[in-house]
VEXLO-424442 format. One record per residue (C-alpha): residue number from 1; residue in three letters; x, y, z. Coordinates in pm, whole numbers, plus 50000, padded with zeros to 5 digits. Example, Ala and Ser with C-alpha at 12.3 -4.5 7.8 and 13.67 -1.06 7.14 Angstrom:
// residues 2
<pt num="1" residu="Ala" u="51230" v="49550" w="50780"/>
<pt num="2" residu="Ser" u="51367" v="49894" w="50714"/>
END
This chain:
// residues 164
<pt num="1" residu="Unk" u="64333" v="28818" w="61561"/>
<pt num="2" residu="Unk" u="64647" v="28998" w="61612"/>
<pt num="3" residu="Unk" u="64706" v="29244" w="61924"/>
<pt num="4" residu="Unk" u="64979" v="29451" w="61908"/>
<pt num="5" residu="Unk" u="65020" v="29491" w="62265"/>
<pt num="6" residu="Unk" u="65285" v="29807" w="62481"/>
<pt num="7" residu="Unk" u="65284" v="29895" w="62828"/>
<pt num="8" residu="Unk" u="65502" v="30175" w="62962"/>
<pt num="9" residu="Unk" u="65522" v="30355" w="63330"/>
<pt num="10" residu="Unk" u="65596" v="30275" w="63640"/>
<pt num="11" residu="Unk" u="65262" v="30145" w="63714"/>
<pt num="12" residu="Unk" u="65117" v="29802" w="63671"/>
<pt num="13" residu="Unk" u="64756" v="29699" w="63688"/>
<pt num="14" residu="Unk" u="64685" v="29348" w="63905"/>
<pt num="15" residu="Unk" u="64546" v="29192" w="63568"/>
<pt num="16" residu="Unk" u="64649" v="29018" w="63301"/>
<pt num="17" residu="Unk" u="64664" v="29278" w="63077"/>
<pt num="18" residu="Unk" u="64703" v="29126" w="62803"/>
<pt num="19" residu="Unk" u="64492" v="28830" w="62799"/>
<pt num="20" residu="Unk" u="64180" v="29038" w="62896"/>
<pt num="21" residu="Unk" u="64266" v="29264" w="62620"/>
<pt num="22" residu="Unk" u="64252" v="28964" w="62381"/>
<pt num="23" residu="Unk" u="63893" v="28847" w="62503"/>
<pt num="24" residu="Unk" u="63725" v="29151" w="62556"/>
<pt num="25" residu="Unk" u="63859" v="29246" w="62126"/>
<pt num="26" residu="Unk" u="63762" v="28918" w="62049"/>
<pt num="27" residu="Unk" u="63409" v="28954" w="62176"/>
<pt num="28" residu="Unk" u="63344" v="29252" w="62014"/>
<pt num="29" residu="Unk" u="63492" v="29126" w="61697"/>
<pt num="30" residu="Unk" u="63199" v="28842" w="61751"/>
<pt num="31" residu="Unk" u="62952" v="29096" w="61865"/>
<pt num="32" residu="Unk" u="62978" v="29299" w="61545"/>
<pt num="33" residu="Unk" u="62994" v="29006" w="61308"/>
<pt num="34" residu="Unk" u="63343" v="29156" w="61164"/>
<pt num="35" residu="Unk" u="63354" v="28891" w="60888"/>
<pt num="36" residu="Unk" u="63719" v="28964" w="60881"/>
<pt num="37" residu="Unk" u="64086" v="28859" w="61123"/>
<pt num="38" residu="Unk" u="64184" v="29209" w="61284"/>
<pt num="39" residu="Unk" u="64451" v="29367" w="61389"/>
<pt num="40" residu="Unk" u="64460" v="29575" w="61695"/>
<pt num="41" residu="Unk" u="64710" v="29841" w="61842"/>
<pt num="42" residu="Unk" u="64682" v="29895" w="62258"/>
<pt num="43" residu="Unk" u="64911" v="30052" w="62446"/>
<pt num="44" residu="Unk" u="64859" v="30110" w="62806"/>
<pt num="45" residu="Unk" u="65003" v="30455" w="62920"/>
<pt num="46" residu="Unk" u="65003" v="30678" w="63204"/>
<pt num="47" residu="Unk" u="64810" v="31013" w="63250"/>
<pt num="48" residu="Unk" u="65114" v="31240" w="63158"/>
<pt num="49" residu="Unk" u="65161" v="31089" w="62819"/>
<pt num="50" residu="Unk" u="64775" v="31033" w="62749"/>
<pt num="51" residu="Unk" u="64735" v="31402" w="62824"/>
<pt num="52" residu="Unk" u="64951" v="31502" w="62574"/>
<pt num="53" residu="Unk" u="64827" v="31286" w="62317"/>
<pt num="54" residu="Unk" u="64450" v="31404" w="62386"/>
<pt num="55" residu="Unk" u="64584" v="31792" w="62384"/>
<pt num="56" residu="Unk" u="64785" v="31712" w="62029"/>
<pt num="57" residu="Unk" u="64471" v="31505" w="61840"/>
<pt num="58" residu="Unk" u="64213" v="31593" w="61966"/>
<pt num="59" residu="Unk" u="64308" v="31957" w="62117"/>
<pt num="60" residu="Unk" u="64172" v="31871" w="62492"/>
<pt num="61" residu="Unk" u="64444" v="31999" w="62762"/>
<pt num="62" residu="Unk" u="64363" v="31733" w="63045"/>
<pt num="63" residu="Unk" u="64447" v="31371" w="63057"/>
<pt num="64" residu="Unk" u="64144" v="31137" w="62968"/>
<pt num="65" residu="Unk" u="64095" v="30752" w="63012"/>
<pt num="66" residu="Unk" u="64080" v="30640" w="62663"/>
<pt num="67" residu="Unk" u="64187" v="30733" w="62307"/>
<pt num="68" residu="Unk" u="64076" v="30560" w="61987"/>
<pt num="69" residu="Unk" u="64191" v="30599" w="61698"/>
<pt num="70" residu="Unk" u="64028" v="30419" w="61409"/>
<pt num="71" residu="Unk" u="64163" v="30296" w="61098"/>
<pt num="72" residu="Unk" u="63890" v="30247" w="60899"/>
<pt num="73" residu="Unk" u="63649" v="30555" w="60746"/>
<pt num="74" residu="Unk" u="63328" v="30367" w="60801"/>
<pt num="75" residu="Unk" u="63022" v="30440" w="60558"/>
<pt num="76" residu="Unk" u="62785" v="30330" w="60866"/>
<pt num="77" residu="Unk" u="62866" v="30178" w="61153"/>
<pt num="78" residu="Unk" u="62931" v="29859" w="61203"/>
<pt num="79" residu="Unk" u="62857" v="29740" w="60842"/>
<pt num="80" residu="Unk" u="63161" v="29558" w="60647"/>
<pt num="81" residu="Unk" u="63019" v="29540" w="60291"/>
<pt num="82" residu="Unk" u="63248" v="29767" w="60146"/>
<pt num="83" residu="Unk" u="63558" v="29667" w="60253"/>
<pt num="84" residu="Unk" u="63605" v="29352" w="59971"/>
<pt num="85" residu="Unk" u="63652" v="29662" w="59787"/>
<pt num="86" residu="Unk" u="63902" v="29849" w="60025"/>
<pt num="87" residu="Unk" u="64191" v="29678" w="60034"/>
<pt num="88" residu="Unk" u="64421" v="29961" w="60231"/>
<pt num="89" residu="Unk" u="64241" v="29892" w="60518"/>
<pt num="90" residu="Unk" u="64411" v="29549" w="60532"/>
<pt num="91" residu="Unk" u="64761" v="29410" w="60641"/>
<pt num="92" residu="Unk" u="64909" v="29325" w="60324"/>
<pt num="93" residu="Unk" u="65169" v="29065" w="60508"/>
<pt num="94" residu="Unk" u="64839" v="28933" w="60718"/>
<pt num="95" residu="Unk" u="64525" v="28992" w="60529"/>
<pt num="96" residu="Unk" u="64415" v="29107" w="60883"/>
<pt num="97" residu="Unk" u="64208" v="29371" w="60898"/>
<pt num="98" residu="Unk" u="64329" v="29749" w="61054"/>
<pt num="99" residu="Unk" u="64118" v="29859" w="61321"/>
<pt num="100" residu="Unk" u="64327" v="30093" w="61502"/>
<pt num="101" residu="Unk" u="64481" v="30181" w="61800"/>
<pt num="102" residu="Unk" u="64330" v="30221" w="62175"/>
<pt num="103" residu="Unk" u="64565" v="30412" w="62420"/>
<pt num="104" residu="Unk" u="64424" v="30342" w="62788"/>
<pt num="105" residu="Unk" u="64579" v="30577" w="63082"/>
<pt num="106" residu="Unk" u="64651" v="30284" w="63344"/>
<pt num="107" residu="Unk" u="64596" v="30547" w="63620"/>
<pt num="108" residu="Unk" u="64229" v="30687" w="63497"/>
<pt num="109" residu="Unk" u="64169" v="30271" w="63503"/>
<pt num="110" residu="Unk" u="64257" v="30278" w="63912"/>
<pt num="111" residu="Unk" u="64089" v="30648" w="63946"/>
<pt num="112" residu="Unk" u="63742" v="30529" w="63732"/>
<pt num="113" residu="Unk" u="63709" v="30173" w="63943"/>
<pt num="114" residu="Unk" u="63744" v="30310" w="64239"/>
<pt num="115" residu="Unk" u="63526" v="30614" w="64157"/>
<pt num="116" residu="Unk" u="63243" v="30399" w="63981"/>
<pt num="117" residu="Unk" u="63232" v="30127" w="64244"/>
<pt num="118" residu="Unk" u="63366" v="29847" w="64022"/>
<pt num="119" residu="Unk" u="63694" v="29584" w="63984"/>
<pt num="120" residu="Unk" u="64009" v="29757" w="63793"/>
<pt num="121" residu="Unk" u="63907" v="29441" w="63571"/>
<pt num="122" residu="Unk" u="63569" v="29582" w="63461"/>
<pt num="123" residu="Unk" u="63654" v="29913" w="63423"/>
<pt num="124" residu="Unk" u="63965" v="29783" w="63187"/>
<pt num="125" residu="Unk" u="63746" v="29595" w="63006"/>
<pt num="126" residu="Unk" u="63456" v="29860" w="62960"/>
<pt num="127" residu="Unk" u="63733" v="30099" w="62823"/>
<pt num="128" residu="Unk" u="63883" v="29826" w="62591"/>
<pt num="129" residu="Unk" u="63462" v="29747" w="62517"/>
<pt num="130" residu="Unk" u="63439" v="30136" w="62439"/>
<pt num="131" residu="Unk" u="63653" v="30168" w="62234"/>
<pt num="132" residu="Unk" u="63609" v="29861" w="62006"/>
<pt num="133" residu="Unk" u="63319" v="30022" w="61892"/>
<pt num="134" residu="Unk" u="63484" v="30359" w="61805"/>
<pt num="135" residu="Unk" u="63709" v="30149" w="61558"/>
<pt num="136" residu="Unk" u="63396" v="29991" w="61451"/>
<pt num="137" residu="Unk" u="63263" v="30326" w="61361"/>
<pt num="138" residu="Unk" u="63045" v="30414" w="61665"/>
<pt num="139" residu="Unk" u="63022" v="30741" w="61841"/>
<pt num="140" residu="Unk" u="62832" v="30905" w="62096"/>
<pt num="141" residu="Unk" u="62815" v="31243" w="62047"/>
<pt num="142" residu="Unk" u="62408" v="31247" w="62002"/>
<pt num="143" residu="Unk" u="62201" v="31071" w="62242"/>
<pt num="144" residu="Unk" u="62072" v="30817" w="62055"/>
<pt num="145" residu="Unk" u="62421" v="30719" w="61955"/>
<pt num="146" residu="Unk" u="62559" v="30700" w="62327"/>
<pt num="147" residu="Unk" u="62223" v="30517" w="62397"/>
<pt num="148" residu="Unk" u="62364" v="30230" w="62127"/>
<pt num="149" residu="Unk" u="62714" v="30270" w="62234"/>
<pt num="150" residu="Unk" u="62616" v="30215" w="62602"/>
<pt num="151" residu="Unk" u="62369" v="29880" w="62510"/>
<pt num="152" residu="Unk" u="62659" v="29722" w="62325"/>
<pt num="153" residu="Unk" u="62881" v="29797" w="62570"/>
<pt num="154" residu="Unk" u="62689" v="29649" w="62831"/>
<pt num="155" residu="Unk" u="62628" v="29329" w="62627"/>
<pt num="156" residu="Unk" u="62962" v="29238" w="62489"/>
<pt num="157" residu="Unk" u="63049" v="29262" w="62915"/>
<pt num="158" residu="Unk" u="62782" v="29052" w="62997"/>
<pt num="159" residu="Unk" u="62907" v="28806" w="62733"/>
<pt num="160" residu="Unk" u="63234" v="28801" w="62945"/>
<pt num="161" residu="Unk" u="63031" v="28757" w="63263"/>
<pt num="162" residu="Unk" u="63275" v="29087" w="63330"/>
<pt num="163" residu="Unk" u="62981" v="29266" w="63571"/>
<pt num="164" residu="Unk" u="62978" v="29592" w="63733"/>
END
């Protein structure tokens, strides 16, 4: 698994960034059965530059905690079958697989811990968790989707022992 990783501000979060990006991608790699190496983008921002990113893709004027943005045009999600036949969707110098990138504003991390009762670690992690499954496809815009979203969620974090 490769993790592109980039961190710009001022701010830093008291975690190993990096390294808890790694696991948490790793166990939802494992979680979905991706038969496949990945490669992951993440780059840890701050609210200005977030906001502007979530008012120029996905035409939303306010900062938000977490953008995703998947590589891979999934036919369900979740399900890998068709990719032996898509090979544009892999790393020709790798063979890794393209997932995508996750942009995570490091202030809405501070703001959503606090706010939800839980460590700047688990609310990191649920946002890296989160959006994992976009790239895998997921969504939430129904109910029943966010009611899948939010058990997966809640079990790749309990794999981690990463607990609210």
């Amino acid at each position: 698994m490769t993790l592109l990783f980039e961190e710009e501000g001022e701010l830093s979060l008291p975690l190993e960034c990096e390294e808890l990006a790694k696991k948490v991608i790793e166990a939802a790699v494992d979680y979905e059965e991706c038969p496949y190496e990945t490669e992951v983008n993440l780059l840890l921002t701050m609210n200005n530059e977030i906001h502007e990113m979530n008012r120029q893709f996905r035409q939303i004027d306010r900062p938000t905690d977490v953008l995703s943005f998947p590589m891979v045009d999934y036919e369900e999600p979740g399900k890998f079958d068709f990719l032996e036949e898509a090979m544009e969707y892999f790393n020709p110098e790798t063979g890794e697989l393209v997932l995508g990138d996750i942009v995570i504003s490091k202030e809405k991390v501070i703001a959503q811990a606090e706010e939800y009762g839980h460590s700047i670690e688990r609310e990191y992690a649920f946002l890296i968790a989160h959006s994992m499954l976009h790239l895998f496809g997921y969504d939430h815009m129904e109910e029943e989707e966010r009611a899948v979203m939010e058990q997966k969620q809640k079990e790749i974090l309990e794999q981690l022992q990463i607990l609210r």
